[in-house]
One Martini backbone bead per residue (centre of mass of N, CA, C, O) as a GRO file, in nm:
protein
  161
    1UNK     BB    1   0.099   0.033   0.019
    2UNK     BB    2   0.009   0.364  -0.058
    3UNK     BB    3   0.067   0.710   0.002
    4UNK     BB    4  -0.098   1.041  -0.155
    5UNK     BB    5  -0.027   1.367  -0.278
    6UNK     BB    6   0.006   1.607  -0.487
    7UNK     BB    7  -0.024   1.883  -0.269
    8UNK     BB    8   0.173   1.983  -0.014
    9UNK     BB    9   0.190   2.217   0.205
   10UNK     BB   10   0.331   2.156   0.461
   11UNK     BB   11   0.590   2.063   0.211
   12UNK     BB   12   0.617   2.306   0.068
   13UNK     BB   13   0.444   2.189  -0.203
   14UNK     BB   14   0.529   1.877  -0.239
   15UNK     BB   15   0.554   1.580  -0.345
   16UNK     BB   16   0.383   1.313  -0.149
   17UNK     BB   17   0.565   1.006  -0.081
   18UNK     BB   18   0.444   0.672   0.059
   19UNK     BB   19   0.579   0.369   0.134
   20UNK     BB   20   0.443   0.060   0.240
   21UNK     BB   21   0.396  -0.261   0.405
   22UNK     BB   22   0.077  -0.297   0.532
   23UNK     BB   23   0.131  -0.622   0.629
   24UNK     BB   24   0.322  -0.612   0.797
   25UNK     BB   25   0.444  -0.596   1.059
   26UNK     BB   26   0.507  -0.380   1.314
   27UNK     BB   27   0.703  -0.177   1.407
   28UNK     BB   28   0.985  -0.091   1.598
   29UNK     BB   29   0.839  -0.022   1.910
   30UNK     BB   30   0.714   0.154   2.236
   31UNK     BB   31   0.460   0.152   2.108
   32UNK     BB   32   0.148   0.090   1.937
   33UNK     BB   33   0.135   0.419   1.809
   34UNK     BB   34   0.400   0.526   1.658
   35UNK     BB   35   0.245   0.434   1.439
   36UNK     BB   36   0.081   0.658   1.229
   37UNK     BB   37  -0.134   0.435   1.118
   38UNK     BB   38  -0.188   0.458   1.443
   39UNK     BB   39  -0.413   0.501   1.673
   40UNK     BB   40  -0.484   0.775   1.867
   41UNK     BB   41  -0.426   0.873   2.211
   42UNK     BB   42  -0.457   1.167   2.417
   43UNK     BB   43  -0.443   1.079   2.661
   44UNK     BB   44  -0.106   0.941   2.601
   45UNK     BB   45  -0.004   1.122   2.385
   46UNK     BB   46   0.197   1.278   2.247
   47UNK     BB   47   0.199   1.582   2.029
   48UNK     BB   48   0.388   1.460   1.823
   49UNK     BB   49   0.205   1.178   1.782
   50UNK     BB   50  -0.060   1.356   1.669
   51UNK     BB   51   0.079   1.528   1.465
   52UNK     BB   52   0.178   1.293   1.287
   53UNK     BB   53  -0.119   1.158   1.230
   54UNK     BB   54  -0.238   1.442   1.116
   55UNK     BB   55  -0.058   1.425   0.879
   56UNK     BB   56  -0.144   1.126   0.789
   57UNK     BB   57  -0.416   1.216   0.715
   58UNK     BB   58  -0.373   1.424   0.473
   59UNK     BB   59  -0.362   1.136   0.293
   60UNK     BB   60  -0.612   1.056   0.046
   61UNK     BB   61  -0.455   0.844  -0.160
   62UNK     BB   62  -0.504   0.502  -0.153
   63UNK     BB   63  -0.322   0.228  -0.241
   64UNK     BB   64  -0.354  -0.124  -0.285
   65UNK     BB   65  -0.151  -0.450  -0.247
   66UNK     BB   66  -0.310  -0.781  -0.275
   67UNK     BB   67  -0.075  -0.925  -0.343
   68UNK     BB   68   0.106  -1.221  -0.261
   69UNK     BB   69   0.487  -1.284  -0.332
   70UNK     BB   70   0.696  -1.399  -0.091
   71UNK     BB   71   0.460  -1.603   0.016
   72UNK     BB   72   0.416  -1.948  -0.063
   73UNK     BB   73   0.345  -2.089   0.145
   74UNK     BB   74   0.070  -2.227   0.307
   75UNK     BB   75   0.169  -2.199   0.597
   76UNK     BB   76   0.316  -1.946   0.618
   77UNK     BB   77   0.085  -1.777   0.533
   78UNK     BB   78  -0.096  -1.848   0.763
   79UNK     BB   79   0.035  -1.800   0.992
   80UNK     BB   80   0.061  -1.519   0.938
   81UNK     BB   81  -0.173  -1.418   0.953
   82UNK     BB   82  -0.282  -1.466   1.228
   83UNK     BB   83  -0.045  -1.271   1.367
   84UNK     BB   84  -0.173  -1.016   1.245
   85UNK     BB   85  -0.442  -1.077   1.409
   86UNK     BB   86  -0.432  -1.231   1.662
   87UNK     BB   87  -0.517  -1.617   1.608
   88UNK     BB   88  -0.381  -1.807   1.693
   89UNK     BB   89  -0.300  -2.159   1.736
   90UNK     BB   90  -0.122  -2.475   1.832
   91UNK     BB   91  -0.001  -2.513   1.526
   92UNK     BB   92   0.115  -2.239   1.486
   93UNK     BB   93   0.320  -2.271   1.783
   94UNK     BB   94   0.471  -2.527   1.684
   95UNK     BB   95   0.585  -2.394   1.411
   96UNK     BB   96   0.772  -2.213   1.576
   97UNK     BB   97   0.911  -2.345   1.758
   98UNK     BB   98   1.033  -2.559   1.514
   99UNK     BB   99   1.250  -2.258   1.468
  100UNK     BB  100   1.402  -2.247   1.778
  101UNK     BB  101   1.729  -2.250   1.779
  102UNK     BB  102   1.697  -2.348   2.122
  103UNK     BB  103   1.519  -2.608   2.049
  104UNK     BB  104   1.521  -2.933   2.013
  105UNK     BB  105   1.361  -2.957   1.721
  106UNK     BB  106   1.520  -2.784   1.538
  107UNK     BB  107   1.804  -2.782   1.409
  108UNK     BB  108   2.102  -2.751   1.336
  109UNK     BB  109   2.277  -2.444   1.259
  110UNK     BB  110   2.344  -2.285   0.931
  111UNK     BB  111   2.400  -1.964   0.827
  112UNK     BB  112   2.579  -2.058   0.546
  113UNK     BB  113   2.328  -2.185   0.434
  114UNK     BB  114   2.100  -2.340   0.277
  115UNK     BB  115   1.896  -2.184   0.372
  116UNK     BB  116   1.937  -1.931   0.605
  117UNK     BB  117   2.127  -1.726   0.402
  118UNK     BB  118   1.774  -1.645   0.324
  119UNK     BB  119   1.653  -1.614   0.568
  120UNK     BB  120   1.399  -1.499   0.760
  121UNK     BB  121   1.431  -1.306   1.048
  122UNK     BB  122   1.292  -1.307   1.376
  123UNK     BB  123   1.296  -1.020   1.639
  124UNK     BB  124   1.202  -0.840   1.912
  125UNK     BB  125   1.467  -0.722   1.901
  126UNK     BB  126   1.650  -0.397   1.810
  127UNK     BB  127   1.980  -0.542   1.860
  128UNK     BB  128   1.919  -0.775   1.673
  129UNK     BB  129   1.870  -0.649   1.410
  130UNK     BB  130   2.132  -0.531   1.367
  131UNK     BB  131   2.298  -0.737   1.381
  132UNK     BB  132   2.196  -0.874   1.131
  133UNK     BB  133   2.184  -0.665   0.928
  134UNK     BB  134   2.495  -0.584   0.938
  135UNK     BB  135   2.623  -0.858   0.896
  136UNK     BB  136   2.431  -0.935   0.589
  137UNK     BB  137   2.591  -0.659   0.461
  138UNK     BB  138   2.886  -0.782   0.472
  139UNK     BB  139   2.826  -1.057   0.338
  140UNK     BB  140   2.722  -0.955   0.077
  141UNK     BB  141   2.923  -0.762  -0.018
  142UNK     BB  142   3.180  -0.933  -0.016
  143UNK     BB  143   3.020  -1.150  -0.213
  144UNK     BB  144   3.054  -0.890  -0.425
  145UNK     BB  145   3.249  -0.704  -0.427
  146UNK     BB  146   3.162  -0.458  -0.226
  147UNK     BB  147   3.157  -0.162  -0.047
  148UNK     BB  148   3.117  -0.048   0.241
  149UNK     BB  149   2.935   0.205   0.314
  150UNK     BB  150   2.852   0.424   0.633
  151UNK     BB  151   2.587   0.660   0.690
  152UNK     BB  152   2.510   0.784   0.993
  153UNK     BB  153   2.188   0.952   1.161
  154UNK     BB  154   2.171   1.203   1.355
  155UNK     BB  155   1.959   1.307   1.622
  156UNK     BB  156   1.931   1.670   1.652
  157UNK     BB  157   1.631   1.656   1.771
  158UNK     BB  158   1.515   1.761   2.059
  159UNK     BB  159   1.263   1.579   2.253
  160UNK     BB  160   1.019   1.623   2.485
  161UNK     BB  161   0.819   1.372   2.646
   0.00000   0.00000   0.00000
């Protein structure tokens, strides 16, 4: 799905385009409000937060893409459906058990080889998330003969919530 909107004042007349799979699970958040696309509380929620949702209400054309292309397999296609609707059942719980790494039904993981090598991986931390992304795209980079440059954005604006 994404959202536009032809001219929008607000971003000092300039066309703007949001791009993302609003299918996939929410984002890594420290509440469950913080995605602008989630409705805010206002008795809860700082005025940032209000002020966020309140530009993403501003755009007015909503295109959605209902066809699923990466996940073919039809036990994980259903397993995620259930997950993101927060339906799961003990079929659901089973299959996901017998993926964690550290449970004994797991097999023996070599994450240099297929599947693994390719597999997507999901955890709750998002010191985890970086340290994979971060190893990923070394071990990409380098089998590809290809530099990796990283140019980190530090947030100069303070916020006081």
């Amino acid at each position: 799905m994404f959202k536009h909107h032809i001219t929008f004042a607000l971003f000092g007349g300039l066309n703007v385009i949001l791009v993302g799979d609003f299918h996939q699970f929410p984002p890594v958040a420290t509440k469950p409000s913080a995605a602008l696309y989630c409705r805010c509380n206002p008795a809860k929620d700082t005025q940032n937060d209000l002020l966020g949702r309140k530009l993403y209400e501003q755009f007015d054309t909503i295109i959605r893409l209902k066809t699923q292309v990466r996940v073919t397999d039809p036990e994980w296609l259903d397993l995620l459906q259930h997950i993101r609707h927060g339906n799961c059942n003990e079929r659901h719980i089973a299959m996901l058990r017998q993926v964690i790494v550290t449970h004994n039904d797991c097999p023996v993981t070599d994450f240099t080889t297929s599947p693994w090598k390719d597999a997507l991986l999901v955890t709750l931390r998002h010191a985890v998330r970086m340290k994979w992304n971060n190893m990923t795209t070394k071990t990409h980079t380098h089998a590809l003969g290809i530099t990796l440059i990283k140019c980190p954005a530090f947030d100069t604006v303070q916020v006081d919530n």
